[in-house]
mmCIF file of the C-alpha atoms, coordinates in Angstrom:
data_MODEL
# 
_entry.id   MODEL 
# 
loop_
_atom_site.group_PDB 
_atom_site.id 
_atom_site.type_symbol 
_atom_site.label_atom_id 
_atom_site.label_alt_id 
_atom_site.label_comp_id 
_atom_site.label_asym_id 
_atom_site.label_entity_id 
_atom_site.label_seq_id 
_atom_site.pdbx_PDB_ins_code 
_atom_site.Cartn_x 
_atom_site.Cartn_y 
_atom_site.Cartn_z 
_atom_site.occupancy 
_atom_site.B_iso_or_equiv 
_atom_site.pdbx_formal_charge 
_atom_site.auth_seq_id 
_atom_site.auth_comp_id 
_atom_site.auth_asym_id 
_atom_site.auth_atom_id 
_atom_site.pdbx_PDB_model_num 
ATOM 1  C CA . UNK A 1 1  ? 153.529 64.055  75.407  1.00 0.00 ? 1  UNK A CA 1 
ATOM 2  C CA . UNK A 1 2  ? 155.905 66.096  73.508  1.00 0.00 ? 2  UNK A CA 1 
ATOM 3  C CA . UNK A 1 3  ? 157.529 69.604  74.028  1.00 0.00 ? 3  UNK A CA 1 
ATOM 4  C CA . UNK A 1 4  ? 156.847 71.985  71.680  1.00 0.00 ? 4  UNK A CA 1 
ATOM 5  C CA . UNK A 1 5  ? 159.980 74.371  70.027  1.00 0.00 ? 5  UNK A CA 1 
ATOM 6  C CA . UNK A 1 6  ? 158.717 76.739  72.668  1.00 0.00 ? 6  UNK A CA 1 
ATOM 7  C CA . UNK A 1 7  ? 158.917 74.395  75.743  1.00 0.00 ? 7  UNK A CA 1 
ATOM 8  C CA . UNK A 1 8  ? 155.086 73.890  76.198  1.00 0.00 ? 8  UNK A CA 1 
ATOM 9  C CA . UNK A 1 9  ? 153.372 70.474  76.601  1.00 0.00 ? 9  UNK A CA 1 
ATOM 10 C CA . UNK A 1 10 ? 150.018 69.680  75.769  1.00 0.00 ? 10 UNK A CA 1 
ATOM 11 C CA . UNK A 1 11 ? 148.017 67.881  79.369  1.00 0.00 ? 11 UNK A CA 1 
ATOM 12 C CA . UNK A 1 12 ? 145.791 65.623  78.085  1.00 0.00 ? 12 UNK A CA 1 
ATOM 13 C CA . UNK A 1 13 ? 142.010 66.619  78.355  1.00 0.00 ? 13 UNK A CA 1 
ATOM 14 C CA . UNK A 1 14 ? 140.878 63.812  80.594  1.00 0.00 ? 14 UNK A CA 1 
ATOM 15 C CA . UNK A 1 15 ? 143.787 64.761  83.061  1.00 0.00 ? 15 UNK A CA 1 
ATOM 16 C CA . UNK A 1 16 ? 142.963 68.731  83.294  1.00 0.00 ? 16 UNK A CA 1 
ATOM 17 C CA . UNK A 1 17 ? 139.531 67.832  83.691  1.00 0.00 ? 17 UNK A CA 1 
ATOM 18 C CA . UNK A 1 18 ? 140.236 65.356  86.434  1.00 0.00 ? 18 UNK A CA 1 
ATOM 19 C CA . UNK A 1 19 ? 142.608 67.869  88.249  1.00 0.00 ? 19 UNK A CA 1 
ATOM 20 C CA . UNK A 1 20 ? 139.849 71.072  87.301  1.00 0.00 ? 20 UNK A CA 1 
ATOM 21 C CA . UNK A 1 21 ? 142.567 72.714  85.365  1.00 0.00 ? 21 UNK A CA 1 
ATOM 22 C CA . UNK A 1 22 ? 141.155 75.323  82.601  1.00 0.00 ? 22 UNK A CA 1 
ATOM 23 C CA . UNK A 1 23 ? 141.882 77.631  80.259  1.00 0.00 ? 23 UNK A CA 1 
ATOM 24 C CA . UNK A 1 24 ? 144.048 80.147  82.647  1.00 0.00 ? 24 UNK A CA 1 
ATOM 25 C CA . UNK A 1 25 ? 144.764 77.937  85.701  1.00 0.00 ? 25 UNK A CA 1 
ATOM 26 C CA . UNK A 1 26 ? 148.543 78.596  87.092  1.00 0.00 ? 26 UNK A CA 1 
ATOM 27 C CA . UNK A 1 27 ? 150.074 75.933  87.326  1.00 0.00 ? 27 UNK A CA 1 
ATOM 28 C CA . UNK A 1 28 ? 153.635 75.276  89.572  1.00 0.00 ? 28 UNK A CA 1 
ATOM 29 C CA . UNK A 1 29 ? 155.988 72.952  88.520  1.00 0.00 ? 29 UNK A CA 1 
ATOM 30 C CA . UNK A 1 30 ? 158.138 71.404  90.932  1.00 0.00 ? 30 UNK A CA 1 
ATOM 31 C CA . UNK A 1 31 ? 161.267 69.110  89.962  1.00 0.00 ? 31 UNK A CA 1 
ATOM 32 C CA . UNK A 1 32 ? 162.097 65.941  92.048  1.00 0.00 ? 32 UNK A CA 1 
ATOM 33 C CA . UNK A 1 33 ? 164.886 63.904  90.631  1.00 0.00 ? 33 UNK A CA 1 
ATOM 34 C CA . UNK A 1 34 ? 164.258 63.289  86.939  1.00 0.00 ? 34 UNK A CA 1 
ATOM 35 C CA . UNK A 1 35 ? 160.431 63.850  87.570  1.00 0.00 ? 35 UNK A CA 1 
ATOM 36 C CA . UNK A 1 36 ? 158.883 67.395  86.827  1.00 0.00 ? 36 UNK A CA 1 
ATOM 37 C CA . UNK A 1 37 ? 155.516 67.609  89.163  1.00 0.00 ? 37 UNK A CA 1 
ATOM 38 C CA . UNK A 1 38 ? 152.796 69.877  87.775  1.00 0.00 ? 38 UNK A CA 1 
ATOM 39 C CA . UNK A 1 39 ? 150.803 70.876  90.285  1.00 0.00 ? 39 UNK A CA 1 
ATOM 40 C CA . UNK A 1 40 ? 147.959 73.713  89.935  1.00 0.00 ? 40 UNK A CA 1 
ATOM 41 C CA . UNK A 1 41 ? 147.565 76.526  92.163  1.00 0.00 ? 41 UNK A CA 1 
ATOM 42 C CA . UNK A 1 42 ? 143.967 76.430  93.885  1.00 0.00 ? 42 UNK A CA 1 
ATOM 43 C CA . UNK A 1 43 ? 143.403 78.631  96.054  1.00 0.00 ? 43 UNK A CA 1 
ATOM 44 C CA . UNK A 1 44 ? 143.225 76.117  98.633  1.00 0.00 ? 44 UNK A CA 1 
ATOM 45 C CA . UNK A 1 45 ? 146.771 75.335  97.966  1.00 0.00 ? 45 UNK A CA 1 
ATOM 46 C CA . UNK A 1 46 ? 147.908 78.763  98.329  1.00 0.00 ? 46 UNK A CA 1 
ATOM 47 C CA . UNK A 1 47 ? 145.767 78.633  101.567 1.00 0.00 ? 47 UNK A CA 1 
ATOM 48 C CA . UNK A 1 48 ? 147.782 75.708  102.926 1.00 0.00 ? 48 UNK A CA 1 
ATOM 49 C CA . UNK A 1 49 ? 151.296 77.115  101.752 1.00 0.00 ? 49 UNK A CA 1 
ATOM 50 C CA . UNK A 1 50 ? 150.700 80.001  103.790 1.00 0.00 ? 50 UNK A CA 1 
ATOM 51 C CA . UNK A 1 51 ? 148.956 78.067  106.893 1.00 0.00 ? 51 UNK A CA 1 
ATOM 52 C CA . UNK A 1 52 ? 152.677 75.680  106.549 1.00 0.00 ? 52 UNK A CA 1 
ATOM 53 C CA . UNK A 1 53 ? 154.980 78.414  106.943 1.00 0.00 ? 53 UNK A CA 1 
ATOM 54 C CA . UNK A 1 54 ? 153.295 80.692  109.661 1.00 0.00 ? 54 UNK A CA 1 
ATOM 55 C CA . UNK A 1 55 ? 155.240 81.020  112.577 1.00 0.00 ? 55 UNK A CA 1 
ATOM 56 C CA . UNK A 1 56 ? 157.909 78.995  110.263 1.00 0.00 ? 56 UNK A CA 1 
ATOM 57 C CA . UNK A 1 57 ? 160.563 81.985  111.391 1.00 0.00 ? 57 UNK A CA 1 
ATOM 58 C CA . UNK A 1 58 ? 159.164 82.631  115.075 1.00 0.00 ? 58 UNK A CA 1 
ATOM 59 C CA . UNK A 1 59 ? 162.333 82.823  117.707 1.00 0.00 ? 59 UNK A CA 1 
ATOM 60 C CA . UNK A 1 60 ? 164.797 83.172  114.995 1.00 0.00 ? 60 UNK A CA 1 
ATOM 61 C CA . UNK A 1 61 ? 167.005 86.525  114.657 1.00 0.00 ? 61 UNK A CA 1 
ATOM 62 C CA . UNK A 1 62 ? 165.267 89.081  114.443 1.00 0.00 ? 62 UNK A CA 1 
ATOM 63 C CA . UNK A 1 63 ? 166.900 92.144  112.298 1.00 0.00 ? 63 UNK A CA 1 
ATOM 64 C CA . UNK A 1 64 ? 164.344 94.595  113.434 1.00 0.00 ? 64 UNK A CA 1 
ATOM 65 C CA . UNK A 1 65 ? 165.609 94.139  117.369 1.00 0.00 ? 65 UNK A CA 1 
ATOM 66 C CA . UNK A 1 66 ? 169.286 94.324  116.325 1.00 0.00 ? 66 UNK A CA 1 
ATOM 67 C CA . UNK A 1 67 ? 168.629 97.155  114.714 1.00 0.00 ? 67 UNK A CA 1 
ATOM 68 C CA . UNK A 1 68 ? 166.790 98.865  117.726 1.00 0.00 ? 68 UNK A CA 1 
ATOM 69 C CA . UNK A 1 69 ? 169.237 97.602  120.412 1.00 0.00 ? 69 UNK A CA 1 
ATOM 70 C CA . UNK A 1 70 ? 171.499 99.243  117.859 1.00 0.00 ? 70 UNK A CA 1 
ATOM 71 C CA . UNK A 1 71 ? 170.127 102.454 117.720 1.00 0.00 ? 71 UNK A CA 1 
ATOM 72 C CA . UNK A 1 72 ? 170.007 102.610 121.364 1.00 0.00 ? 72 UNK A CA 1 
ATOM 73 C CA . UNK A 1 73 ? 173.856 101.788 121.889 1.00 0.00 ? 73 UNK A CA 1 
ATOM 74 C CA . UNK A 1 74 ? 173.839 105.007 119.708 1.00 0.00 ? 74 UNK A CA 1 
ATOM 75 C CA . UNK A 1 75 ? 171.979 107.138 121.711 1.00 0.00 ? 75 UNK A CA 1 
ATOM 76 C CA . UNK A 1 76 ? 173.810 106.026 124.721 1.00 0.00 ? 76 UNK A CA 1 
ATOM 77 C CA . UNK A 1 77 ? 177.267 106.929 123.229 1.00 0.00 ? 77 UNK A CA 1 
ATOM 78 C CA . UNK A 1 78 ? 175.633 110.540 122.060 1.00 0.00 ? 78 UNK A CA 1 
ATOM 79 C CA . UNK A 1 79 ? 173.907 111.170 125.110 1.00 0.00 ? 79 UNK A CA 1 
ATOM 80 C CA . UNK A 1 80 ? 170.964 111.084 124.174 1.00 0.00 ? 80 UNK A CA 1 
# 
């Protein structure tokens, strides 16, 4: 393969096919060491992104209970 003036590459027919990449497909690329790793966005991938990082935050700070424990120091102090 070769990259074009504009930074595109060509992925051979048998490999889209293989893969069930077409005309329109998004495709993410992902760079590990010297390696660049296409990898096209199904929605089944999207499906397990999503399904990988729920809960991936749960018990960590949590600005919108600062903020409310902050607003309540601030009603104590005006009387509120």
């Amino acid at each position: 393969m070769r990259v074009s003036t504009k930074g595109q590459v060509v992925i051979p027919a048998s490999l889209r096919e293989s893969m069930g990449i077409e005309a329109g497909t998004r495709v993410t690329v992902r760079r590990q060491g010297l390696d660049l790793i296409f990898r096209p966005q199904t929605e089944d991938a999207t499906r397990d992104l999503i399904e990988k990082l729920c809960g991936s935050t749960a018990g960590g700070f949590s600005m919108s209970d600062a903020l409310i424990e902050e607003r309540r120091a601030e009603d104590a102090q005006s009387g509120w």
